[in-house]
Residue, then its C-alpha position, 0 to 999 in steps of 0.5 A: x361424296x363421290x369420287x374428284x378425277x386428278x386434272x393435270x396441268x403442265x406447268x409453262x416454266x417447265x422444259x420440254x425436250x424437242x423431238x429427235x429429228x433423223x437425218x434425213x437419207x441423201x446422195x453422196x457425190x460418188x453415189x450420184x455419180x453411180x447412178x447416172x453412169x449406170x442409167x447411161x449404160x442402160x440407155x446405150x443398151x436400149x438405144x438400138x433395140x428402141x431403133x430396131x423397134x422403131x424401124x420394124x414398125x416403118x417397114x411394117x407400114x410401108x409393106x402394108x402401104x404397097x398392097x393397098x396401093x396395088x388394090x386401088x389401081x386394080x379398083x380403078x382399072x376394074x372401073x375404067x377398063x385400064x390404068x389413067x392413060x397419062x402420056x408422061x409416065x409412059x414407057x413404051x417397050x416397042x422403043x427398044x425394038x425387042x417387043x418388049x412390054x410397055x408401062x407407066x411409072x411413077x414416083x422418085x424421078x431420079x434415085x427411083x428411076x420413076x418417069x413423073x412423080x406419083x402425084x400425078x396417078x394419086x391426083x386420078x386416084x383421089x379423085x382431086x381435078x389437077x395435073x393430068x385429071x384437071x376437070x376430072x378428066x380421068x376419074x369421071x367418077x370422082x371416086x376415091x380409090x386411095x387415101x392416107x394421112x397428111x405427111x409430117x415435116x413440110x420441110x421432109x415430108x415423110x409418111x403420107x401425103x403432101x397436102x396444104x399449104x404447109x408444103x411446097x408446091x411442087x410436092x403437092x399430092x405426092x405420096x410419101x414413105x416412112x423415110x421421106x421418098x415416093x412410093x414408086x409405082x408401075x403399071x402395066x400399060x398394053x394390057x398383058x397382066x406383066x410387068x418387067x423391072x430391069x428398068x428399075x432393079x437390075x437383077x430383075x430379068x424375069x417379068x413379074x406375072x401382075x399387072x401394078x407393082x409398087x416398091x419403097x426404097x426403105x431407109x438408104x433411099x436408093x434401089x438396092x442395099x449395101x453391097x448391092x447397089x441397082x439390085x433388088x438381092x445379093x447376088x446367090x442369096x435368099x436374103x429378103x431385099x432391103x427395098x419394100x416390094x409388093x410383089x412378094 
């Protein structure tokens, strides 16, 4: 006969031993509080590191805004012989009985020192019919010289522009920094490829050889830095000014 495997059977009245369960691990109350005292210490300790970074990418951005915004009123003068002759953002250097050269400004009107706001130039730029260039009147053209994005915060628009109907009407078209002011713009107006800038920086005795210049007035929204306010440096320093300049 050949071989009968053994078949065991558990008996049921038979007691079986559960299995041992470890503890599972937990914070102590001093532990916890370990822990978030020192991710608060981390915090503050990249807080201003996260801010430098941030700023530097603003700076960068309103640095790189500037230039281009020099390239297309240069585009649009090699197109139409000059800059948009708008009579409201003249200022004429013949006034001041010194001969000295004339321009247009545009942009902040009151801590940028800008004769209109800048939407009046972006609007020939952009080639939208209002303002000044209503019927397409100084881009006969319709051509686009300048675009960027739609500004963020209708209520503090910032980075870009204030287009639709999100934004208040009278900022329509207006071109915004990284810190919510208008780039200020200034043209040359006669035609002598200079531009002086004592009306905006008060240091700014020497006339710049270009014929557009463009400026943001950074984070403290005024012309100047600390310390030094109205100027565009500190005095006998070789510090780069707080303000963004594109002729440097």
């Amino acid at each position: 006969m050949g071989r009968v495997g053994w078949i065991h059977f558990q008996n049921p009245h038979m007691k079986t031993r559960p299995p041992t369960l470890s503890p599972s691990p937990a914070f102590t109350l001093i532990e916890l509080i370990t822990v978030i005292a020192v991710i608060t210490i981390l915090m503050s300790l990249l807080y201003p590191v996260l801010m430098m970074a941030r700023e530097t990418a603003r700076r960068s951005k309103a640095s790189m805004a500037t230039k281009q915004i020099v390239t297309s009123c240069k585009n649009y003068a090699n197109d139409y012989g000059k800059y948009p002759p708008i009579p409201a953002a003249l200022v004429d250097g013949s006034d001041s009985g010194r001969g000295e050269s004339s321009y247009y400004s545009y942009g902040d009107t009151q801590t940028g020192k800008c004769k209109v706001d800048n939407s009046q130039l972006f609007d020939v730029l952009r080639g939208i019919a209002r303002g000044p260039n209503a019927a397409d009147e100084l881009n006969k053209r319709k051509q686009s010289y300048f675009e960027d994005n739609k500004a963020t915060d209708a209520n503090n628009p910032r980075e870009g522009f204030a287009d639709g109907k999100d934004f208040a009407s009278e900022l329509q078209g207006q071109l915004f920094d990284p810190w919510g002011k208008q780039y200020c713009i200034v043209l040359d107006a006669d035609g002598d490829n200079m531009l002086k800038l004592d009306g905006f920086f008060q240091d700014a005795t020497d006339p710049i050889r270009s014929s557009a210049a463009v400026f943001s007035m950074a984070k403290n929204n005024e012309i100047g830095g600390k310390g030094y306010q109205g100027r565009l440096r500190k005095e006998r320093s070789k510090e780069a000014p707080e303000d963004i300049i594109s002729w440097e």
